[in-house]
C-alpha positions as CSV (number, residue, x, y, z in Angstrom):
1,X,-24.9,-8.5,13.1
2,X,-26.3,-10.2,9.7
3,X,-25.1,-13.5,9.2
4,X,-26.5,-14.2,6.3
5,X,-25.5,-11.9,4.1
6,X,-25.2,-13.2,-0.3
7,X,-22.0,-11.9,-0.9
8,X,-21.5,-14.5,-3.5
9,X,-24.9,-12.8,-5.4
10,X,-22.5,-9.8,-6.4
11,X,-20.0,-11.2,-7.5
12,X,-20.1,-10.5,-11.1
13,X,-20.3,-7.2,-10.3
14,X,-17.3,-7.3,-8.3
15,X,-15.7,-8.5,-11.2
16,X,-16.4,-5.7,-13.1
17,X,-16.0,-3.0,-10.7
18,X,-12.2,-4.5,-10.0
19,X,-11.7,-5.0,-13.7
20,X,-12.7,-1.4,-13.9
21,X,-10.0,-0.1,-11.2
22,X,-7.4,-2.1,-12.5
23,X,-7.4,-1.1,-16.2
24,X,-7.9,2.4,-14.6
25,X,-5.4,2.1,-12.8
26,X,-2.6,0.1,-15.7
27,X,-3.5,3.1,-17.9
28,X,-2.9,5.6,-15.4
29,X,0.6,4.2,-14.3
30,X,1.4,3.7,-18.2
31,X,0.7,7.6,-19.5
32,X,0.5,9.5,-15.9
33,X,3.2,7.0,-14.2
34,X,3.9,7.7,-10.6
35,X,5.4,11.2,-9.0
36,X,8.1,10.0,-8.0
37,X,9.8,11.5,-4.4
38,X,13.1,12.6,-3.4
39,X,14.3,9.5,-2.0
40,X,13.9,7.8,-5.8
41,X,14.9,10.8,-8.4
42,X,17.2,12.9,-6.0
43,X,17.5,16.3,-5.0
44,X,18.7,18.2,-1.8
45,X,17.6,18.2,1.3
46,X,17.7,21.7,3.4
47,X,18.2,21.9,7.3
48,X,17.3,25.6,9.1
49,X,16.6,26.5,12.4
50,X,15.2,29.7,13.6
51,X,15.5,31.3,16.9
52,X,10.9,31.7,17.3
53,X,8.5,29.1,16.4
54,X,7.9,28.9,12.5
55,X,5.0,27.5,10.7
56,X,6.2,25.5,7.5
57,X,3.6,26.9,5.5
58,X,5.0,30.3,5.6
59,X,8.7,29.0,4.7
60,X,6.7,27.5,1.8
61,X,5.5,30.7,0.5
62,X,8.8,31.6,0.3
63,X,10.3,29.0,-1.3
64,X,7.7,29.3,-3.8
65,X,8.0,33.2,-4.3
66,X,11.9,32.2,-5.0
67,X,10.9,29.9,-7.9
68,X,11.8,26.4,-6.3
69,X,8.3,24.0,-7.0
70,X,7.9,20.5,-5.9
71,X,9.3,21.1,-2.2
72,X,8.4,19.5,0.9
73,X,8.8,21.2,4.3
74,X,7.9,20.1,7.8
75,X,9.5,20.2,11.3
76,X,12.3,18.5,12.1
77,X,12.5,17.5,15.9
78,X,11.3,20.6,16.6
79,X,8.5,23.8,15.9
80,X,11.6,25.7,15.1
81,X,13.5,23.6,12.8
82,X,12.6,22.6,9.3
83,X,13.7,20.3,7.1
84,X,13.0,20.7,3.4
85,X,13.6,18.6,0.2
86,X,13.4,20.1,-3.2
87,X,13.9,18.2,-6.4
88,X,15.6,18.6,-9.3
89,X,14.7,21.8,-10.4
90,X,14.5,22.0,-14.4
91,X,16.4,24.8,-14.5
92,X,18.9,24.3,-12.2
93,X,22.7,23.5,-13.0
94,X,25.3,21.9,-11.5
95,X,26.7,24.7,-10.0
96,X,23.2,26.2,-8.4
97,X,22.7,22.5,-7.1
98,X,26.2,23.1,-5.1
99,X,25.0,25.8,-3.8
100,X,21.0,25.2,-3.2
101,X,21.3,25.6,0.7
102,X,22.6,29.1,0.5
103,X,20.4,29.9,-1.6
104,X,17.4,28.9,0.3
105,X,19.2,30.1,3.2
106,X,19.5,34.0,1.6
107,X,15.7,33.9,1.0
108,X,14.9,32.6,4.2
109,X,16.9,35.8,5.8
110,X,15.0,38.2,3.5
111,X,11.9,37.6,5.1
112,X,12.7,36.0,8.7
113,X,15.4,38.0,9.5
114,X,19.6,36.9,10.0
115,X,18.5,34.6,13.1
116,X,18.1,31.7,10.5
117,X,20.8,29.2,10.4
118,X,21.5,26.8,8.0
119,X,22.2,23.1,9.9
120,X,22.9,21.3,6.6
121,X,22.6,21.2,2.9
122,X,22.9,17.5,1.2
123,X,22.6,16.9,-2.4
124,X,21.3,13.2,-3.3
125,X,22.3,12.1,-6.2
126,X,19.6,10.4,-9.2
127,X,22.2,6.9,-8.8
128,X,20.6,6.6,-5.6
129,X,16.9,6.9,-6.8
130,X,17.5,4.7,-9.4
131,X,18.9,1.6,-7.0
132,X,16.2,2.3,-4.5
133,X,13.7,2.0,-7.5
134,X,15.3,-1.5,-8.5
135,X,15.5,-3.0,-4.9
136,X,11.9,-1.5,-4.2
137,X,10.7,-3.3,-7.2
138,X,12.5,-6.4,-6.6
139,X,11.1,-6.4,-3.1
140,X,7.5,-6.1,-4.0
141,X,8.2,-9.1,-6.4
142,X,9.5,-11.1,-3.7
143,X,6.7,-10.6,-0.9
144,X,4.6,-11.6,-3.2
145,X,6.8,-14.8,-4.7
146,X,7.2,-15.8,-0.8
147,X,3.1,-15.5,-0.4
148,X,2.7,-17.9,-3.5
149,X,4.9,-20.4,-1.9
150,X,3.6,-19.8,1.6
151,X,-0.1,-20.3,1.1
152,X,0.7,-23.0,-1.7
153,X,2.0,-25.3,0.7
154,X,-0.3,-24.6,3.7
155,X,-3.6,-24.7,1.6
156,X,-3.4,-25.9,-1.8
157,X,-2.1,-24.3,-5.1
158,X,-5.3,-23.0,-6.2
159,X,-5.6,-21.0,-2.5
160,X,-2.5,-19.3,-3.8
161,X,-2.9,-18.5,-7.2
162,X,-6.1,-16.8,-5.4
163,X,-4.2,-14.9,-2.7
164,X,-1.8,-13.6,-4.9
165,X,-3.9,-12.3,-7.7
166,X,-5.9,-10.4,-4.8
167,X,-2.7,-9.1,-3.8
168,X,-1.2,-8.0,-7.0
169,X,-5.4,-6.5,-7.7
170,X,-5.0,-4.6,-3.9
171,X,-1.2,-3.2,-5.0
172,X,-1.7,-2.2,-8.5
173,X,-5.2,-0.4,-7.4
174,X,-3.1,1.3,-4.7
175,X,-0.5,2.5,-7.2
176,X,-3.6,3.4,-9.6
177,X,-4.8,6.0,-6.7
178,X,-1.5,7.4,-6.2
179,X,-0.7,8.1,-10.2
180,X,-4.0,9.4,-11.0
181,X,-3.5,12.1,-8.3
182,X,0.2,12.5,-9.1
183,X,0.3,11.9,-5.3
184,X,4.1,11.7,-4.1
185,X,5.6,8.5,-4.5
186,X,8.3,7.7,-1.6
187,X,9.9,5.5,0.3
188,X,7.1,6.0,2.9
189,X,4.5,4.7,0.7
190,X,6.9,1.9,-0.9
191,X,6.3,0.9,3.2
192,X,2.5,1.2,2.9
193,X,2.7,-0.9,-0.5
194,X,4.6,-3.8,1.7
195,X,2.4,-3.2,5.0
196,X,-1.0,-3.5,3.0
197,X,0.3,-7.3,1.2
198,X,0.9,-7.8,4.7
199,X,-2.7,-6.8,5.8
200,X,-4.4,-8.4,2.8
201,X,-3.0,-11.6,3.2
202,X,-3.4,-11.9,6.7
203,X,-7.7,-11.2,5.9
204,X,-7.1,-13.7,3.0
205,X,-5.4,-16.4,5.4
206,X,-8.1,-16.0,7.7
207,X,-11.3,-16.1,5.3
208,X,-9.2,-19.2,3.1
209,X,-8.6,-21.4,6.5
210,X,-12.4,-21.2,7.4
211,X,-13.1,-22.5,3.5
212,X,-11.2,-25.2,4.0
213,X,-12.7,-26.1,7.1
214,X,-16.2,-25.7,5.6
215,X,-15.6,-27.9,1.9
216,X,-14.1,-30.2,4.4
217,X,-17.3,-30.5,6.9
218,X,-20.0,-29.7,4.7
219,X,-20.8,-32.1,2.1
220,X,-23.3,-32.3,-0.7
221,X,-23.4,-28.5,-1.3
222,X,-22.4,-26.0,-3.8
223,X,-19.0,-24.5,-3.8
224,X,-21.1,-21.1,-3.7
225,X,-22.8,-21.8,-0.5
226,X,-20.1,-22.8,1.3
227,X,-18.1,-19.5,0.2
228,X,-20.6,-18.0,1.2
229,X,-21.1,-19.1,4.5
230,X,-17.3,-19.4,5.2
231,X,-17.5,-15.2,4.5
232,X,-20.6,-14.7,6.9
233,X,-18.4,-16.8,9.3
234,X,-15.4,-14.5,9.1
235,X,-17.2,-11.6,8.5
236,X,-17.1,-9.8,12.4
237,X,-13.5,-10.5,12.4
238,X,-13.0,-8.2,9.0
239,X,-15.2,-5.6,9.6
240,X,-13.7,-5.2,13.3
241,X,-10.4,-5.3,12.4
242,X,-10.8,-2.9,9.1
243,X,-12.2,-0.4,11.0
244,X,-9.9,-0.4,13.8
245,X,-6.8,-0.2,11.5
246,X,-8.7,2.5,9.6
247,X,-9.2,4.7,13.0
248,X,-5.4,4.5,13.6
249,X,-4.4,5.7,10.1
250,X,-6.8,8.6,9.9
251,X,-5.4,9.5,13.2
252,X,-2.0,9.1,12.0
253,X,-3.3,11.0,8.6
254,X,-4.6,14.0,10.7
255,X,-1.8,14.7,13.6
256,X,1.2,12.9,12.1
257,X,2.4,15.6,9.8
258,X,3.3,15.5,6.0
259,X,6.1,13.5,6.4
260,X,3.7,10.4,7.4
261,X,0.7,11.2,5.0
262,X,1.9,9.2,2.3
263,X,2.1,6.2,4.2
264,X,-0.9,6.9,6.1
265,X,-3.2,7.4,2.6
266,X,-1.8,4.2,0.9
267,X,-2.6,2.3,3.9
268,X,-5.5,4.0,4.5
269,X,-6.7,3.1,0.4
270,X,-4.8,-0.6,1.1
271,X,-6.8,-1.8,3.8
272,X,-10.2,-0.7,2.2
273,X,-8.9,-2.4,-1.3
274,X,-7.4,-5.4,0.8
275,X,-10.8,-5.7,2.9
276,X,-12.6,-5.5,-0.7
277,X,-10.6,-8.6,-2.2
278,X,-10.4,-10.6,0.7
279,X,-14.2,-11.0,0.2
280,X,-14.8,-11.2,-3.5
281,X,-11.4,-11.1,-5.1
282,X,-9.6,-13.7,-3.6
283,X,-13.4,-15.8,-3.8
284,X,-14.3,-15.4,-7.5
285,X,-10.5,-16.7,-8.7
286,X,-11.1,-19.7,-6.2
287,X,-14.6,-20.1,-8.4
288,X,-13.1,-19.7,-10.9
289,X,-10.3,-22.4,-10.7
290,X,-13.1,-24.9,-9.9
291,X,-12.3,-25.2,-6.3
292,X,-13.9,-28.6,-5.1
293,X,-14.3,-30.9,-2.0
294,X,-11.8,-33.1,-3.6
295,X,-9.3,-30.6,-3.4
296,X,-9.7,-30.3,0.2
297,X,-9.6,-34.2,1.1
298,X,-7.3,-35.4,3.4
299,X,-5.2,-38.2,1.8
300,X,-4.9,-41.1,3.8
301,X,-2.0,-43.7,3.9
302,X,-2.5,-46.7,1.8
303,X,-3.6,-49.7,3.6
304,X,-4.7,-47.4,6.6
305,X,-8.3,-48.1,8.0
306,X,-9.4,-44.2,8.9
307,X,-12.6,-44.0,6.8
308,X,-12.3,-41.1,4.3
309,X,-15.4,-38.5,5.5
310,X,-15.9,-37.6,1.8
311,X,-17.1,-41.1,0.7
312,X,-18.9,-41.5,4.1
């Protein structure tokens, strides 16, 4: 494998391309905002069981020839149960939301036949959304409050100013992907959001420790240089571990199902985002924040007689 790859030659570039995705991304959120799920804006969730094996794709038809849009539907413990959220429908009223299930249920029977059974009908209320939305937000906020404090004290302050702006670039460009598609937003992804800060900082733990290492042990050489060689260092330990994560979430994007997808594609876009920023993100702020050898020194005890390395 190349060792001595110049990833430091790009990295104006990189600057632009994530300045690009980000503002891409902010305006998206702002105008498109996200499509939010069940489990944040409510709705009712639908429980059948039939007597023969039933594909959910043909229960979708049916819900869509009845006039209900924005449904979900996929087995449920079983290829003859299926569970189905619909949201709020525009035009429903209180009184239609009460009775949702047997109305789903009726049209169900119209095609499949008496043999379907309704399990359970649940309405969840937009109260519920709402609080998830808060505590989801607050979480996110925190994660990335306890990173700043984490890598401030096992680095150095400018390590975490670093790691979490890579962070906040790798979750915002995550969110970007998932409002300019008007993919659906649920708890599932909210998961994938907290699994990918996870992810990223682990890569950016990994590439900052071997920096360290390097401004301490190599003197008399650019900051650049050091980065640089510090990232060729690390460099068989990202790839490898990128693309073993990335085989497990394609697999998981392929046979788990739709009620996994969301999770699997915002991991899927986290870890390439997270591998991305763990090499030039997380880098350029540390450039940019002047990172020295002095910030890595040692400090040494007054009146001790260790010999400093740096002034050796």
């Amino acid at each position: 494998m190349l060792k001595n790859i110049d990833f430091m030659a790009g990295r104006k570039i990189a600057a632009i391309l994530s300045g690009f995705f980000l503002s891409a991304s902010i305006i998206s959120l702002t105008f498109n905002q996200l499509d939010w799920g069940l489990d944040f804006t409510g709705g009712t969730l639908v429980e059948v069981s039939f007597e023969q094996t039933v594909s959910p794709e043909r229960v979708r038809d049916v819900l869509n020839n009845d006039g209900f849009s924005g449904h979900v539907v996929q087995y449920f413990g079983s290829e003859k149960e299926i569970l189905i959220r619909i949201p709020p429908q525009l035009e429903s009223s209180g009184e239609r939301r009460a009775k949702l299930g047997d109305q789903v249920i009726l049209g169900l029977r119209t095609v499949f036949g008496e043999s379907v059974a309704l399990r359970r009908s649940e309405f969840v209320g937009p109260a519920v959304g709402n609080e998830l939305t808060n505590q989801g937000g607050i979480g996110l906020l925190t994660a990335l409050g306890i990173v700043l404090l984490y890598v401030a004290f096992r680095f150095q302050l400018k390590f975490a100013l670093a790691a979490v702006a890579a962070l906040f670039h790798d979750v915002i460009i995550t969110l970007g992907f998932f409002s300019l598609f008007q993919w659906d937003f649920d708890l599932t992804v909210l998961a994938a959001l907290l699994a990918v800060i996870g992810y990223s900082l682990n890569d950016s733990i990994v590439v900052s420790d071997r920096i360290r290492e390097n401004f301490r042990l190599i003197r008399k050489t650019k900051p650049v240089s050091i980065i640089n060689t510090s990232l060729n260092q690390t460099l068989g330990r990202t790839v490898v571990t990128s693309f073993t994560t990335l085989l497990v979430l394609f697999t998981l994007l392929m046979l788990g199902g739709e009620l996994i997808s969301g999770f699997a594609i915002g991991l899927i876009i986290g870890v390439v985002v997270g591998t991305y920023s763990s090499i030039y993100v997380a880098t350029n702020i540390l450039l940019l924040l002047n990172l020295t050898q002095e910030d890595m020194m040692v400090p040494v005890k007054e009146g001790s007689d260790q010999v400093d390395q740096f002034n050796s």
